[in-house]
FIVOGU-617696 format. One record per residue: residue number from 1; residue in three letters; x, y, z of N, C-alpha, C, O in turn. Coordinates in steps of 0.001 Angstrom, whole numbers, plus 500000, padded with zeros to 6 digits. Last residue first. Example, Ala and Ser with C-alpha at 12.3 -4.5 7.8 and 13.67 -1.06 7.14 Angstrom:
<nodes>
   n res   n_c1   n_c2   n_c3  ca_c1  ca_c2  ca_c3   c_c1   c_c2   c_c3   o_c1   o_c2   o_c3
   2 ser 512850 497750 507080 513670 498940 507140 512900 500030 507870 513409 501138 508039
   1 ala 513190 494310 507800 512300 495500 507800 513200 496700 507800 514236 496681 508465
</nodes>
This chain:
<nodes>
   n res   n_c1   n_c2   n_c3  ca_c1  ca_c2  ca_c3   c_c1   c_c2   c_c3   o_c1   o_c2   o_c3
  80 unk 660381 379953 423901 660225 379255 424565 660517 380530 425471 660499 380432 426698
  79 unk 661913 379419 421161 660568 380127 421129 659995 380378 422267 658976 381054 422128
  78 unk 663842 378016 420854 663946 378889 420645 662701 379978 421149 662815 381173 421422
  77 unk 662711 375276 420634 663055 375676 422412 664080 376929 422316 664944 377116 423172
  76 unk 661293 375080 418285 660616 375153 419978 661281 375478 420586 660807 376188 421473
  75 unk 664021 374942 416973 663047 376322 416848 661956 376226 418196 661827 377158 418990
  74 unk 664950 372342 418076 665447 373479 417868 664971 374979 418455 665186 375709 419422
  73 unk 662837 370832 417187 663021 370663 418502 663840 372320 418851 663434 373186 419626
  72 unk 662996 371322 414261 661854 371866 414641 661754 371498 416157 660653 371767 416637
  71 unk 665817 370492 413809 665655 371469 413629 664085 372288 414235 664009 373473 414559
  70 unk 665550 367358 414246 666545 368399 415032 665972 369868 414780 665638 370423 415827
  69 unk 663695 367082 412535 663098 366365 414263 663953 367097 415300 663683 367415 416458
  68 unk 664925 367343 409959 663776 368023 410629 663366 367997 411580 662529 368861 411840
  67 unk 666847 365359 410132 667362 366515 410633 665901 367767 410798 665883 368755 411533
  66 unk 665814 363030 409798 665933 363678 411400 666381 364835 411455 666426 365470 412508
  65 unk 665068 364046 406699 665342 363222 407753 664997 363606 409120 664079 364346 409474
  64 unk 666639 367646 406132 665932 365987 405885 666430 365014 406677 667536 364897 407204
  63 unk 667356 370004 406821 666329 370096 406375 665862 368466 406114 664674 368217 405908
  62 unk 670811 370041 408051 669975 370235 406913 668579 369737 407351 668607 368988 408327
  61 unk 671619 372563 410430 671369 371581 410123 670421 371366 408779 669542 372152 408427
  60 unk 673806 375156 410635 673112 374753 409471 672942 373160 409762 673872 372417 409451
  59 unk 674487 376160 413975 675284 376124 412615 674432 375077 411845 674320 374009 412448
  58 unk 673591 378667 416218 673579 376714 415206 674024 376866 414366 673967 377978 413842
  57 unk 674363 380432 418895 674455 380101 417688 674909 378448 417053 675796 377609 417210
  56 unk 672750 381310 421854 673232 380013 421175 672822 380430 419355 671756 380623 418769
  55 unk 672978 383219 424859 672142 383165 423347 673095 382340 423055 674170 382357 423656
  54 unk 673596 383426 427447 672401 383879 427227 671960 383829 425655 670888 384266 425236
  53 unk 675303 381010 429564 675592 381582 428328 674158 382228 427832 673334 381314 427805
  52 unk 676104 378968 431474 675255 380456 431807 675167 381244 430677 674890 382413 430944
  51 unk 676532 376717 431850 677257 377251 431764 677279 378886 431795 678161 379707 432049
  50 unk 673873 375691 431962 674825 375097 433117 675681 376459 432757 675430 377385 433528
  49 unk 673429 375795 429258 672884 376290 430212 673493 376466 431631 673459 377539 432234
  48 unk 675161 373789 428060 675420 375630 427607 674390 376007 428722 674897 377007 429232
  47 unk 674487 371255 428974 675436 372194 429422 675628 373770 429147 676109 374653 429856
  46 unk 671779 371464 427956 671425 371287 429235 673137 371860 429513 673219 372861 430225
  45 unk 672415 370917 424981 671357 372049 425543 671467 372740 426919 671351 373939 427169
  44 unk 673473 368628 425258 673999 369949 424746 673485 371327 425201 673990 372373 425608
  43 unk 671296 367436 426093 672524 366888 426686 673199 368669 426587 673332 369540 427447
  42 unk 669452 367693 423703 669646 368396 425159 670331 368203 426040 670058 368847 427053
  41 unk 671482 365950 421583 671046 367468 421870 670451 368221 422970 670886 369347 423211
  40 unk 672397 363918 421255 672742 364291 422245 672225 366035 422239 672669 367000 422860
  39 unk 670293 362519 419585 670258 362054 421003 671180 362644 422186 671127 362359 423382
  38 unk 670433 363805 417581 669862 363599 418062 669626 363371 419451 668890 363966 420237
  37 unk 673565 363280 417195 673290 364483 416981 671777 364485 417846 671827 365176 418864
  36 unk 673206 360334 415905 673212 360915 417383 673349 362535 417417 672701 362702 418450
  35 unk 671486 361114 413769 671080 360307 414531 671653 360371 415960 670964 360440 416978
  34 unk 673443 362443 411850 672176 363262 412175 671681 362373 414015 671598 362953 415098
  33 unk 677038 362741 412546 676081 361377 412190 674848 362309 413040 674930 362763 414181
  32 unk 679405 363617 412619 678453 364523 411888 677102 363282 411808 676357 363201 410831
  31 unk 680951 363002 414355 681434 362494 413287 680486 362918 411895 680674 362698 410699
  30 unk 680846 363498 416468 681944 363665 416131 681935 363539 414773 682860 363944 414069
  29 unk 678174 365610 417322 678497 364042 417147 679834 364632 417214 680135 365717 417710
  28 unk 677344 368418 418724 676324 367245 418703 676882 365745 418379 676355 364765 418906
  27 unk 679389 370056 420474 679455 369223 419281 678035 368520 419433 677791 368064 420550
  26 unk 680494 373569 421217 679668 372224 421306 679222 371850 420324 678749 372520 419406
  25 unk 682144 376632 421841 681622 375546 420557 681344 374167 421298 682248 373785 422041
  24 unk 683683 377580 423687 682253 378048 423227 681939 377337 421883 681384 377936 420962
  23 unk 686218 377175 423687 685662 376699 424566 684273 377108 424385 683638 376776 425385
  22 unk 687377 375734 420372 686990 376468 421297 686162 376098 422538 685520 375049 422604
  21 unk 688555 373749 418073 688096 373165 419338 688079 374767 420540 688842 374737 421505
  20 unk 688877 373430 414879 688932 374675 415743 688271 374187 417377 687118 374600 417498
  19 unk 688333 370897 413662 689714 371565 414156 689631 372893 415190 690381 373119 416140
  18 unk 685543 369535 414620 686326 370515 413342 687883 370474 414459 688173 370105 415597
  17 unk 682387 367393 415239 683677 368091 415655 684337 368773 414297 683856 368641 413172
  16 unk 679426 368526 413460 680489 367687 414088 681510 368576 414392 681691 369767 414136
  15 unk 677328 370669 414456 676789 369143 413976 678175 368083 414532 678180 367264 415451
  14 unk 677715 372920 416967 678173 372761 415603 677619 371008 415397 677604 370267 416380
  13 unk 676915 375939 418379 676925 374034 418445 676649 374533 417075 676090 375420 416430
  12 unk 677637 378458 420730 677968 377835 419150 678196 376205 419059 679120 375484 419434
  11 unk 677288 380612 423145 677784 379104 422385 677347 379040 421291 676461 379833 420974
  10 unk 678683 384438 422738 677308 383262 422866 677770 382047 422296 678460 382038 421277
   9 unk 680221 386487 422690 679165 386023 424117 678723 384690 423917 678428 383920 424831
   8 unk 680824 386995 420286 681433 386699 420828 680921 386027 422371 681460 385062 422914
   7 unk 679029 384850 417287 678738 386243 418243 680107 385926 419603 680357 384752 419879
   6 unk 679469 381748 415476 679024 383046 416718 679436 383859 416960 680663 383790 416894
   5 unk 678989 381577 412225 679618 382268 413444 679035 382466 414446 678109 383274 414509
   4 unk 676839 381305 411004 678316 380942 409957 678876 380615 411044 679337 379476 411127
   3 unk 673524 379369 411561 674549 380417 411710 675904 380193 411106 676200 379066 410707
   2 unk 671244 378563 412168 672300 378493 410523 672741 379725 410574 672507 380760 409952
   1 unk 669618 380216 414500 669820 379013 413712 670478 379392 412386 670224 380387 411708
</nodes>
C-alpha cells in the first residue's frame, strides 16, 4: 500500500485514470471519485487475480471518509 511505483511483476491500482495507460495498472474510477472507487474494488481485485499476478502495488489512498472503508478492506485482504 502507498506505493509511488510498481515493481516490474506486479499490478498497480491507481485511484484514477492518468495518461500512462499500462497493461499492469488498474483504475478504481476515472475520475478519482472515493465512492466508486469503492464499489469497484473487488471488481479490481477479482481481475488482477484472473490475471495471475502474485503481488499488487496501491498507490496512496487518503485516510478520510470512505477512503478508510477502502483502505482497511485493503489491508484485510492483504493479510489474508
Amino acid at each position: 500500500m502507498n506505493a509511488k511505483k510498481p515493481k516490474k511483476d506486479e499490478a498497480y491500482i491507481l485511484l484514477k485514470q492518468n495518461k500512462n495507460r499500462l497493461a499492469h495498472h488498474y483504475y478504481l474510477s476515472k475520475l478519482g471519485n472515493l465512492s466508486d472507487a469503492a464499489k469497484n474494488l473487488y471488481t479490481c481485485l477479482r481481475k488482477i487475480k484472473n490475471k495471475g499476478y502474485k503481488s499488487i502495488a496501491i498507490q496512496k489512498i487518503k485516510n478520510i471518509g470512505i477512503g478508510k472503508t477502502i483502505n482497511d478492506r485493503l489491508y484485510r485482504a492483504s493479510n489474508k
